[in-house]
N, C-alpha and C positions, 0 to 999 in steps of 0.2 A: 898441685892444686887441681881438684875437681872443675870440670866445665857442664852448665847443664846442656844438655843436646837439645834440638829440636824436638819438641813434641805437638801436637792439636795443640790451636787457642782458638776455636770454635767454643763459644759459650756452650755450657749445660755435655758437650758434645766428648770435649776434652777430659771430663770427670771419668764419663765410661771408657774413654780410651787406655784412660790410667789402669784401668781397671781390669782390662782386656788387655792391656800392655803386661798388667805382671803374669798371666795366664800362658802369652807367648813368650815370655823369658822363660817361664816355667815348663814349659814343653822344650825349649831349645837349648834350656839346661840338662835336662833328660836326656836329650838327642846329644848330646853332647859326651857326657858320662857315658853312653853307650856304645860311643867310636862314630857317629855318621851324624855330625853338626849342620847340617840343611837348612835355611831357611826354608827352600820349596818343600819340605819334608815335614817342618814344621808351619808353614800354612796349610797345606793340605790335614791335618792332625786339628788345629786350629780349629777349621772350619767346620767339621767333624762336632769335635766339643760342642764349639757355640750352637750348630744348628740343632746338635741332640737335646741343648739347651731350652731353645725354644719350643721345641716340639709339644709343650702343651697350649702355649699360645695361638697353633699352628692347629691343634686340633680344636680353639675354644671358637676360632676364627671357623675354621668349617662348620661347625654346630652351629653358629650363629647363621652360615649362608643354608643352611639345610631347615630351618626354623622362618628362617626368609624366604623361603622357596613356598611354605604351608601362609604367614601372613599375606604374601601378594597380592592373591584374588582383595580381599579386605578392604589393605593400602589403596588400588587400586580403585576400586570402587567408591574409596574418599573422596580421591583425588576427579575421579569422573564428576561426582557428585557438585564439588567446587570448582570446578575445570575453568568457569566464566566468569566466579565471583571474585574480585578485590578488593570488596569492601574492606574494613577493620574487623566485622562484626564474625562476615564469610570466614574469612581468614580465622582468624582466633577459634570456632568453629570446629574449623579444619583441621589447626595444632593438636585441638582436645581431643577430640573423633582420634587422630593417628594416634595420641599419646595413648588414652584407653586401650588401643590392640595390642599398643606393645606390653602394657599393663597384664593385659588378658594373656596373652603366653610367656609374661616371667621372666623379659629384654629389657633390654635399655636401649632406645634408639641407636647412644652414641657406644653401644657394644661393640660395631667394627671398625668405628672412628678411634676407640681406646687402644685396639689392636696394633693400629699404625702407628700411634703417638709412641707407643711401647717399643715399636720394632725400629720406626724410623732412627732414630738417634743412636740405632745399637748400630744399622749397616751402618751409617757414617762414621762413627768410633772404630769400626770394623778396617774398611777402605784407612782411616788414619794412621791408625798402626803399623798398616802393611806397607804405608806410602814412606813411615819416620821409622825404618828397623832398627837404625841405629840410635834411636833415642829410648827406644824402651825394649831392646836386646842387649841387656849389659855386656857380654862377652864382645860381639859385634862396634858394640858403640866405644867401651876403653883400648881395643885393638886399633880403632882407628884414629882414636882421642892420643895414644902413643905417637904417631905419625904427624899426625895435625900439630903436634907440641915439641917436635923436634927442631932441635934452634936452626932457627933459616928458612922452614919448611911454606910458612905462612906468605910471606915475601916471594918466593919462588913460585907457588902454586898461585897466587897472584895475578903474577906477570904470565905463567902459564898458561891458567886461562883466558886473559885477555888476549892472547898470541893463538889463541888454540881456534881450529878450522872449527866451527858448527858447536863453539863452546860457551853459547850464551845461555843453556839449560843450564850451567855448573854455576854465574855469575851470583844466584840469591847467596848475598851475605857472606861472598866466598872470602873476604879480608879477615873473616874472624873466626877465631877456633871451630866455635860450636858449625857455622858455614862451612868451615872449608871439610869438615865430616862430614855435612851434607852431599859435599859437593864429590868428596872421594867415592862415597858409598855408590854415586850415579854414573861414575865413568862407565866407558864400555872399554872390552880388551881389546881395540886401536887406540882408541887414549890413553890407557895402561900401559900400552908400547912406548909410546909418542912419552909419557911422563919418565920412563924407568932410563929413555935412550940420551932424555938431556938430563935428566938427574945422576948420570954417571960421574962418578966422582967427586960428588957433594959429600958433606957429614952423614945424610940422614937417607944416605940411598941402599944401603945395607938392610934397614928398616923399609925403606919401601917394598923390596922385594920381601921381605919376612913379609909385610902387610899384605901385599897381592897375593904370595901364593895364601895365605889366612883365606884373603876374600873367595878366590876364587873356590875353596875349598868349601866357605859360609854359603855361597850366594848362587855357584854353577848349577843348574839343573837342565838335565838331558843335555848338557850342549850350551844352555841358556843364560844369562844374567838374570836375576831378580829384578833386577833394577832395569833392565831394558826395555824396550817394545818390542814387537815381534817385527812391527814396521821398519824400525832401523837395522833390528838383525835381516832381514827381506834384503835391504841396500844393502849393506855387507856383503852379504850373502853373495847373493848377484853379482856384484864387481868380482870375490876375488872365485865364482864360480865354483863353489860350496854347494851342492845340493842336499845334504843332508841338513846345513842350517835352514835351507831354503822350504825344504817339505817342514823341518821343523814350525820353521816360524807361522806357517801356511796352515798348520796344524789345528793352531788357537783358536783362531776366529771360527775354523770349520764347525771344532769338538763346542767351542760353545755357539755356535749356532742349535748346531744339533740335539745339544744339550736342555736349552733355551725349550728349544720346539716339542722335545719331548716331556718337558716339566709343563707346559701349558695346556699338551694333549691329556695328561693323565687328570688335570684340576677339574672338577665339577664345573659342566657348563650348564647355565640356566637354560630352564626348558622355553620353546618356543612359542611366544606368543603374537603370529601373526593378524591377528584383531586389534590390537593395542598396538597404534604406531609408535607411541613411546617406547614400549619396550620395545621394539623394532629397531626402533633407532639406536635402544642401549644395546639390542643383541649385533647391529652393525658395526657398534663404535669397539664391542669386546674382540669381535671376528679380524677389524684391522688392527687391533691393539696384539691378537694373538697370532698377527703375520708380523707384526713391523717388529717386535720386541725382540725375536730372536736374531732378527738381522743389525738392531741397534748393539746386541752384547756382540755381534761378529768384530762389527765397528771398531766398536771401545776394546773388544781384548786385542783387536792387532794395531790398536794408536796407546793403549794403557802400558804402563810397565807388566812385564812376567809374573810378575808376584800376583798384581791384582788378575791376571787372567785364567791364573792359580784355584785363586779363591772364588771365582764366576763358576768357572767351569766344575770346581768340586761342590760349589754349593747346590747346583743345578742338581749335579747325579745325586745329591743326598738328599733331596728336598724330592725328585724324582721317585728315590726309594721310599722317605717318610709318605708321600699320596699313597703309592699303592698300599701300605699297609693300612691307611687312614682311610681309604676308599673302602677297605674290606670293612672297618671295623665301624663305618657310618651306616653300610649298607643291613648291620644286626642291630642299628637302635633304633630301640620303642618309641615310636613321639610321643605318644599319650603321655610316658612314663617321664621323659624328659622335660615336654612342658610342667608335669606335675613336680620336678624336682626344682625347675625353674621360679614355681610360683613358692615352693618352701622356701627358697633361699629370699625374694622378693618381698614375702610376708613377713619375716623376719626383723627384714627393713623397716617394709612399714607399720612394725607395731613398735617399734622402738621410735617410731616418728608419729605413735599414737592414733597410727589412720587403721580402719576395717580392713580386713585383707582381700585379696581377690580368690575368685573363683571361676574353676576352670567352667567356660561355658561351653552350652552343648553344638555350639556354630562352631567352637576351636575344634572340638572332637570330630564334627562333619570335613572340616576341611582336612584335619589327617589324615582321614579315611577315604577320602576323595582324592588326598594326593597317590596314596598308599597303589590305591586301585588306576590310578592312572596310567601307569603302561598297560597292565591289562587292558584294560578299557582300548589304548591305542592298538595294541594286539589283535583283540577281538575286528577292531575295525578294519584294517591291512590285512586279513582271514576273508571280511566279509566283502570287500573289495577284491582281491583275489576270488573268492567260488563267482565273483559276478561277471568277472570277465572270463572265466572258463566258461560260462554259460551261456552269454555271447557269444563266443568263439567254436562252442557248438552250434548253436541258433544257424550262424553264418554259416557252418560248413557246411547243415542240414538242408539250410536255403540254397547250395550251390550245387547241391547230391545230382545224381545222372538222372533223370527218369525211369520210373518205376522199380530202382533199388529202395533196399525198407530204409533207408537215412529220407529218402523223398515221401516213401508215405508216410512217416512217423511226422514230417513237415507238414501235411496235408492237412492230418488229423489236430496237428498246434494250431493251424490258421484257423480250422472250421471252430474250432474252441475259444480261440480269441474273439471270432464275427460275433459267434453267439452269447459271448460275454457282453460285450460292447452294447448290444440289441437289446439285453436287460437293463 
């Protein structure tokens, strides 16, 4: 008789798991057929997929922040506008006034809020799968559904874990089939020891040993368990004076640090606007968000299981490589042309909702053009600041000349032209 295994029971959450779960069966059927059954082989390929998956969400989400970057001045000046008012009258105002702009360039406010509602529910179904292998890795999961169901084995593993040194990880549910596969798939290879040395000479220890060398052939990567942390393999490590598990495990947390820091350097950072303490405050809040984050994924990949430190660190590098080509390919689009595509798709809407359409005004067109020429503009001024201080720094040296060398009379003649300016 079939057992079902653990999968997600996270509402709304669990649907896309399922969904993502046949995706990773189907990848580690592949790997399978092919001679080299990996999980870490097949997350990494996984991650791959999914993120080249999303990549246009990835790119609707940047459009949107490069479109934001042209409305601000605007927003901004709303918001100035109403800064002190709370009436109902002010307020309501205010809504309108913002709604109109986004009107006028052909968004939808909650454009970046849809993005997340899209993405959120996908990384959690994501981390799910990688956390329940054996509930939606069928080869993984009947291999070890064989062992779980071998007579005696349930009772045994039981009293096993309740006896077992630092074995209260293993205890969810381990009295019953679908549990006690949860609970095999978590061991590490000293509890693999510790299970194989008193199961000697049981019925079902023949199959134990089939099962581990299975696992370890499913689950091993570089060294590693799937299923481990890099923090337990560290203690390991350490005690039985291992350093190559030791640089391994030390590895994770580094690669995604590193990882981490270099996906945040490559993302579009909003420009600076020291006048506006609000934005001030929000360019604050992104500057510790984009120190502290890469050190939270260090965190979580050396206390996470191997698998999920897997799926961090390859998303980082792919998300890393999807900016820069999306960087290049932000930097050749037309605003004009976009907002105008913007307002096609928007007018669209609102004639099937019976309303006049918008049109692009010539304030939107100024501020593209304003944005456009903005580094110039900042260019031009860091040039003209630079020839000012060289001109100074001649002034000066002119002022310090020896007497009666031409740096001092050429001085002479600046002063006598200054007095007589001044006189005027």
């Amino acid at each position: 008789m079939s057992i079902v295994l653990t999968k997600s029971t996270m509402p709304i959450v669990r649907w896309i798991a399922d969904i993502l779960g046949l995706l990773m069966n189907g990848i580690f059927y592949v790997l399978n057929a092919i001679g080299i059954p990996n999980v870490g082989i097949a997350i990494i390929l996984f991650t791959i997929v999914m993120y080249a998956l999303m990549t246009p969400m990835q790119i609707k989400q940047q459009k949107f922040s490069k479109l934001n970057a042209v409305m601000s001045p605007e927003l901004q000046k709303i918001q100035k506008k109403y800064a002190n008012k709370k009436d109902q009258v002010s307020m309501t105002k205010m809504q309108e006034e913002t709604q109109a702009v986004y009107q006028k360039y052909g968004v939808s406010p909650m454009g970046s809020c849809l993005q997340m509602l899209i993405t959120l529910p996908v990384m959690f179904a994501l981390y799910q799968v990688i956390y329940h292998i054996p509930g939606y890795i069928n080869l993984i999961g009947n291999g070890l559904t064989t062992l779980a169901e071998s007579n005696g084995f349930v009772s045994f593993f039981t009293n096993f874990v309740e006896n077992l040194e630092n074995g209260s990880s293993l205890m969810l549910n381990a009295d019953t089939t679908a549990g006690v596969v949860d609970a095999i798939y978590k061991m590490n290879p000293s509890q693999w020891s510790q299970l194989l040395s008193e199961a000697s000479g049981s019925t079902f220890h023949n199959i134990a040993v089939t099962t581990h060398e299975s696992l370890m052939e499913w689950t091993n990567f570089l060294g590693l368990y799937i299923s481990d942390s890099p923090w337990s393999i560290f203690k390991d490590a350490w005690a039985s004076k291992s350093v190559l598990l030791i640089l391994a495990a030390v590895a994770f947390p580094i690669l995604a640090w590193v990882t981490q820091w270099l996906n945040y350097k490559l993302m579009p950072q909003p420009e600076s606007q020291n006048s506006q303490n609000g934005q001030s405050t929000m360019e604050s809040t992104m500057k510790s968000m984009n120190t502290m984050m890469p050190i939270m994924s260090a965190v979580f990949c050396f206390t996470l299981p191997v698998g999920i430190g897997i799926y961090w660190i390859i998303g980082a590098v792919v998300r890393s490589v999807q900016q820069v080509i999306i960087n290049r390919q932000m930097d050749k689009i037309d605003m004009d042309e976009m907002i105008r595509k913007n307002l096609e798709k928007a007018n669209k809407k609102r004639e099937k909702q019976g309303l006049p359409p918008q049109k692009i005004t010539n304030q939107a067109k100024m501020n593209v053009r304003n944005l456009e020429v903005d580094q110039e503009t900042k260019q031009r001024q860091l040039q003209d600041a630079a020839k000012k201080k060289q001109e100074s720094t001649a002034y000066y040296n002119s002022a310090n000349a020896k007497p009666g060398s031409l740096a001092a009379k050429a001085n002479m003649v600046k002063q006598f032209d200054e007095r007589n300016s001044k006189k005027k």
